[in-house]
N, C-alpha and C positions, 0 to 999 in steps of 0.2 A: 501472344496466345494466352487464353486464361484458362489456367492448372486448378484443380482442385487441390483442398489438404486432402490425408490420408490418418487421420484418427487412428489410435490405437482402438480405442473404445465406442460403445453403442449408445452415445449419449441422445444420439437424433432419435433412436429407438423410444430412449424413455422418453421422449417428449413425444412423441406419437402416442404411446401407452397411455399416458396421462391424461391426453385431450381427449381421449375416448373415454378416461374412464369415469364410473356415477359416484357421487361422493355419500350414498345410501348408505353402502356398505358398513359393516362392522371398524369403528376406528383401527382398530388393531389389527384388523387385516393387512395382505401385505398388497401394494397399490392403489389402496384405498386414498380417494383425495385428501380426505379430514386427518389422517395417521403423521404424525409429523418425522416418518422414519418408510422411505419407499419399501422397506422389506417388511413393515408392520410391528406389531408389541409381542412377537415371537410367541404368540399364548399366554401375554400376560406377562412374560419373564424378567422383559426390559422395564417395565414401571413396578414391578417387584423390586428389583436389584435397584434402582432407583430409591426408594421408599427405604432401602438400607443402606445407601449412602453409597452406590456403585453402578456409574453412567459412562456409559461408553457409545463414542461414535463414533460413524466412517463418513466424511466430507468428500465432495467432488466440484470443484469449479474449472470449466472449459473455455475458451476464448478462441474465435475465429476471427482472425482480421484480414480483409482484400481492401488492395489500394486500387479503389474506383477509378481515381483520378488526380493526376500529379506525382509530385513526388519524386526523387530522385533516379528511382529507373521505373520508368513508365510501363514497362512488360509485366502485365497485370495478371494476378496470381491470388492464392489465399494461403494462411498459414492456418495451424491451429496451436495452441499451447494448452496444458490444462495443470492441474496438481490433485492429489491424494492428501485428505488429512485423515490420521486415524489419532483419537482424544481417548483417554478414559480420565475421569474427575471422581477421586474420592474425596466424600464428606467424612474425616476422622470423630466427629463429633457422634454420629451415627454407629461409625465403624467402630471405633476404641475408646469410645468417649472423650475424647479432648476436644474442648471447648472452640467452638468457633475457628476451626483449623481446619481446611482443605488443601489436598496434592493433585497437581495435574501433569501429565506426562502427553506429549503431542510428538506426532512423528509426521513429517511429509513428503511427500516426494513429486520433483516436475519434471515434465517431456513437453519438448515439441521444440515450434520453431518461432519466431515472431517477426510480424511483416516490416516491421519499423527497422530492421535494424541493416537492410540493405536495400529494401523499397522505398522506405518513406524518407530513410536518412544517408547522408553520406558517409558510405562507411571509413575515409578515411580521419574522421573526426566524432561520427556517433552521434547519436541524439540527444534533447533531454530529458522529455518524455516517449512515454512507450503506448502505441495503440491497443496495447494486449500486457496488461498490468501482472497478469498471473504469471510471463514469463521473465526469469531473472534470477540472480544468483547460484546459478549454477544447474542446469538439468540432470537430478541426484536425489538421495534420500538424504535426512535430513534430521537431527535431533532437534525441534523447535521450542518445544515447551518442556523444564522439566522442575519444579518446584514447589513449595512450599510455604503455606499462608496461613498464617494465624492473628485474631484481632484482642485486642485486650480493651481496658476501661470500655466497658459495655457496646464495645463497636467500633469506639471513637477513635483509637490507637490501628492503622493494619499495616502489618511488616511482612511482605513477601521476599524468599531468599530463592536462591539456585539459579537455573538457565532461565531466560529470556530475551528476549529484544526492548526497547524504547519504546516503540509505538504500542507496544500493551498498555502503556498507561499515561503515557507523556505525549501531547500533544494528538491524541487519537482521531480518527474520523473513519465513519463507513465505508463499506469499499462496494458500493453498490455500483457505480459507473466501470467503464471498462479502460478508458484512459489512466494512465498513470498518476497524470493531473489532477485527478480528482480523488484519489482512490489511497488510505492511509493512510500516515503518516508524512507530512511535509517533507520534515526536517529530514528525513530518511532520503528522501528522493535526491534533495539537494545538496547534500554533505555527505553522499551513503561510504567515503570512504571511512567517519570519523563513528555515524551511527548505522547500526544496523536493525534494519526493518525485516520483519515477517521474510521469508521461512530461517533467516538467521538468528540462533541464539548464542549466549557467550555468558559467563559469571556473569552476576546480576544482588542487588538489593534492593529495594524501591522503600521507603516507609510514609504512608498516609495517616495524617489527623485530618479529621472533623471539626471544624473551627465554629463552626452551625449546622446546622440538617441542611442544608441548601451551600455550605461554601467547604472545601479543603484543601489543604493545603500537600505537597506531597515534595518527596527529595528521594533519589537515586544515585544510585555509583556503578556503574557499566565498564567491566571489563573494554580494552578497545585491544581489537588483538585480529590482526588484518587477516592471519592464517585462518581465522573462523570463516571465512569470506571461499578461503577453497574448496572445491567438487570433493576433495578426496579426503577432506577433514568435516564431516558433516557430523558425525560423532566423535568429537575429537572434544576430550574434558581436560586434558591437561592444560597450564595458564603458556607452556612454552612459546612464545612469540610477543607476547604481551607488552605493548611499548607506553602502555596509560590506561589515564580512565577516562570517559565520560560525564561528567556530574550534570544532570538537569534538574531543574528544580519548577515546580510550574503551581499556580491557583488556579481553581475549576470551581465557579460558579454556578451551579443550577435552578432555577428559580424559575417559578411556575407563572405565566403571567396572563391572567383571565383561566388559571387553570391548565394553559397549554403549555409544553414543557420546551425549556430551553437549556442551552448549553456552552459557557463561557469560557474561555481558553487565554491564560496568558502565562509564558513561559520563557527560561533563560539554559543553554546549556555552555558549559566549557569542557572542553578536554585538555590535560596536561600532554598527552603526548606533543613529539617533536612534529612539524608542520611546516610543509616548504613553501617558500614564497612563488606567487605565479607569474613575479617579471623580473626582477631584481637577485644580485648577486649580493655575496659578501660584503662588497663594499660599494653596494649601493646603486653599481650603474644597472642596467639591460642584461641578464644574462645570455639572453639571444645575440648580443653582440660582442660580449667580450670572453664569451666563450667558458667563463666558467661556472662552478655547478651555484643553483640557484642556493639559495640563503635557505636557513632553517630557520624557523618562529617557534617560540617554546612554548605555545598555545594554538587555541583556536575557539573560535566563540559564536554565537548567533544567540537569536529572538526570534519568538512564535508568537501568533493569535490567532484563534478561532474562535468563535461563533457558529450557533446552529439553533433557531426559534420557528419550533409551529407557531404559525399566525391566524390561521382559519382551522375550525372542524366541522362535520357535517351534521347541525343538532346535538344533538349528547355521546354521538361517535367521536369521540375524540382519538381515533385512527385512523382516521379519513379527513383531508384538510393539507393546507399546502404550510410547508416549509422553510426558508430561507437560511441559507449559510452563509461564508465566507472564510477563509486561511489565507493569512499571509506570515511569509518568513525573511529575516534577513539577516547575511551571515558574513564573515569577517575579508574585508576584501584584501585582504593580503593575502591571503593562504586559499579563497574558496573558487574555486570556475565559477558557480553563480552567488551573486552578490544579492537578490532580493528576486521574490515570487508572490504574485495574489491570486487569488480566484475566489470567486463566488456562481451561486448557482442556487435550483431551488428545485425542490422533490414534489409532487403530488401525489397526497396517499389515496386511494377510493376516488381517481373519476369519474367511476358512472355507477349505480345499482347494483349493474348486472355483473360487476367487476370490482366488487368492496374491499379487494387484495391485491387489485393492479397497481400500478406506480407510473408515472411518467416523473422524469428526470431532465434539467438543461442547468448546463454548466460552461463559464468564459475563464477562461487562466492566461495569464503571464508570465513567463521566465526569461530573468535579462543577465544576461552575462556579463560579468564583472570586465567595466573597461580595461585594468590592468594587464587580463588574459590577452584580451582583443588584441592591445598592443604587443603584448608578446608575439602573438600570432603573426601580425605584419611585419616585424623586424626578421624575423622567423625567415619568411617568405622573400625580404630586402637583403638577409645575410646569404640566402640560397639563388639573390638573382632569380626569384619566380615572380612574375605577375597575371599568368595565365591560369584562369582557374580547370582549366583542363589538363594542365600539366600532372600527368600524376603523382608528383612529387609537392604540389603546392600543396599548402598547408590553410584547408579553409578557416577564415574571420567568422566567428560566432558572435553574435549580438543580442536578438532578442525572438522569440517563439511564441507564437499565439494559438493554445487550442481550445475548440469549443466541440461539448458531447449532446449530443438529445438519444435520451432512449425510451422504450416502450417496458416496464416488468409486465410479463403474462404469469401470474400467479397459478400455477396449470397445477399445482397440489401444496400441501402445508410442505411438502420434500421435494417441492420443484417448481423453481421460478428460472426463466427463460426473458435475458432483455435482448433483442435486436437494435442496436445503435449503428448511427452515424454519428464520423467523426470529422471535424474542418481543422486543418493542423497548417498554418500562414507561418511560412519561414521555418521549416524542420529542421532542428539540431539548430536555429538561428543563424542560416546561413542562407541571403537571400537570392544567392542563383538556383539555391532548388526550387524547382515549384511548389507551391500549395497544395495539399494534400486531400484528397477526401477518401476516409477511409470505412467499408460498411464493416460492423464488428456483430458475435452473437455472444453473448456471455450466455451460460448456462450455472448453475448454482444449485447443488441436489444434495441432500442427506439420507443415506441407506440405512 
């Protein structure tokens, strides 16, 4: 039988409001289409406060995923997940005069359910990507952003200190798709015990130079501190639990080519913390066989690349025109469940006239699971005398996961874009007794 979700919120509302409404009106009105804030410029007040260095916004991203078809339990259903962000960004340059120095403070909070995580995947082993990207670490409120940036020798020098995550500036990517796959930060997805991605923050330092107007170079140090990862420490600033750091270090090329902008990505990160091995014991044999506790690595390490280059515009619209990406990462197989990830894909800004703000989106990923695990898994399965995969005791083989997204953005106001996807997800969690998955998703994307 297929359920509906059950929303907290009237997000289906604004998107009805919106398609009706004329984009005439005064910008600053509140639902005006051209207003880049659904509740309008307050009289003026918000591009005041702005103008003196004091911006504040409230975010809302929503995600509906049903498993059309396939998938590990085939009683078809929809979820919904969503999150709150509320931002205020001061410019102290404005504010107190200090030179080229801004503070940001981000708060968020998520709810809901997400369909992957017992439709599409088997839950006695989990997925590795997610149909519904917005849901994840923890449904809570959430200290995400909280720090402090100032840039010196004319620019060229920027040193950000306090809370944040990795993916603000290491290894970055759009999170316009709804799949996981596609959507942030790689390395986060792949290693999220070591980094953590959006809405987790933790001590943080980042320092960026300018090496040319087109190339820099950048280095951080990341608190890694697994208690940040808890529902019930979401504002939690003490280092208590703290077992290392993170160090990544990355070059980001940007270079304009026929004009059209691109964006180059190559990076390295290690963490000192301690790192267990995922087959081997102390001394070397199967810990699945000889029964004692696996081995500790007093490291952990991976590598990143991305790309991302407009290739076409439409005349001197150079907002309109197609895109081509790609990310791939690959991480240390001793210590990682996946050993290496690719994907690529490509954006279209402006398909048609009448739609200069639509988007259409398609995207192919890969995630392959480190054969070490794999083999853990079946000795696993060999020490317990299981080879029935319905025994609910066996312990499913993970190997490799294929997902592909195509979606539609309906640009319905400058504070509301609306993509309906489908998702093709071949071997979920990598494990090929589930079936292939098709799953229809809505992401929703609004700024009040």
């Amino acid at each position: 039988m297929f359920q509906l979700p059950k929303p907290r919120y009237t997000s289906l509302a604004f998107i009805a409001l919106a398609a009706g409404l004329p984009a005439t009106a005064n910008a600053s009105d509140a639902f005006t289409q051209d207003s880049p804030w659904m509740f309008g410029d307050w009289g003026g007040t918000r591009s005041a406060l702005q103008a003196q260095g004091y911006d504040f916004t409230l975010g809302y991203t929503g995600e509906m995923g049903s498993n059309l078809h396939g998938g590990f339990d085939h009683d078809r259903t929809a979820r919904y997940s969503d999150q709150f962000t509320i931002t205020s960004h001061l410019d102290l340059q404005k504010i107190l005069g200090w030179n080229d120095t801004e503070v940001q403070l981000t708060v968020t909070e998520r709810h809901g359910d997400n369909i992957s995580n017992d439709r599409i995947n088997d839950p006695r082993v989990g997925g590795f990507t997610s149909a519904q990207e917005v849901w994840g670490r923890g449904q809570t409120w959430r200290l995400t952003q909280m720090w402090i940036k100032r840039k010196y020798f004319d620019g060229a020098l920027d040193v950000k200190v306090g809370r944040f995550g990795e993916g603000e500036d290491f290894n970055s990517f759009p999170c316009d798709f709804q799949n996981l796959a596609f959507c942030g930060s790689q390395v986060g997805n792949w290693v999220g015990g070591v980094w953590y991605n959006w809405p987790v923050s933790q001590g943080a330092m980042r320092v960026r130079y300018d090496l040319t107007p087109a190339l820099y170079a950048q280095v951080g140090v990341y608190e890694q501190n697994p208690s940040n990862l808890e529902s019930g420490n979401g504002f939690k600033l003490s280092g208590s639990g703290t077992q290392g750091a993170v160090m990544p270090i990355e070059l980001v090329w940007s270079p304009h080519v026929k004009g059209l902008k691109g964006e180059y990505r190559a990076g390295y990160y290690y963490s000192n913390a301690k790192a267990q091995d995922v087959l081997k014991d102390s001394n070397g044999q199967p810990a699945a066989l000889s029964g004692a506790a696996y081995r500790s690595s007093s490291s952990k390490h991976g590598v990143w690349l991305g790309a991302q280059q407009q290739i076409t515009s439409l005349a001197s619209d150079q907002s309109r025109g197609l895109s081509l990406f790609a990310n791939a990462t690959m991480h240390d197989k001793k210590t990682n469940v996946i050993d290496n990830y690719v994907q690529a894909g490509l954006v279209y800004k402006g398909p048609f006239d009448a739609r200069a703000k639509d988007d259409i989106g398609f995207a192919l990923a890969r995630v392959h699971a480190n054969p070490a695990y794999r083999k853990n898994a079946r000795l696993a399965n060999q020490v317990a005398g299981l080879d029935d995969y319905d025994n609910p005791g066996y312990l499913p083989v993970q190997d490799t996961e294929y997902s592909a997204e195509l979606y539609y953005g309906i640009h319905l106001a400058n504070w509301l874009t609306v993509r309906p996807n489908l998702q093709y997800i071949r071997h979920p969690g990598g494990v090929s007794h589930v079936d292939d998955a098709l799953v229809g998703g809505l992401k929703i994307q609004s700024t009040f």
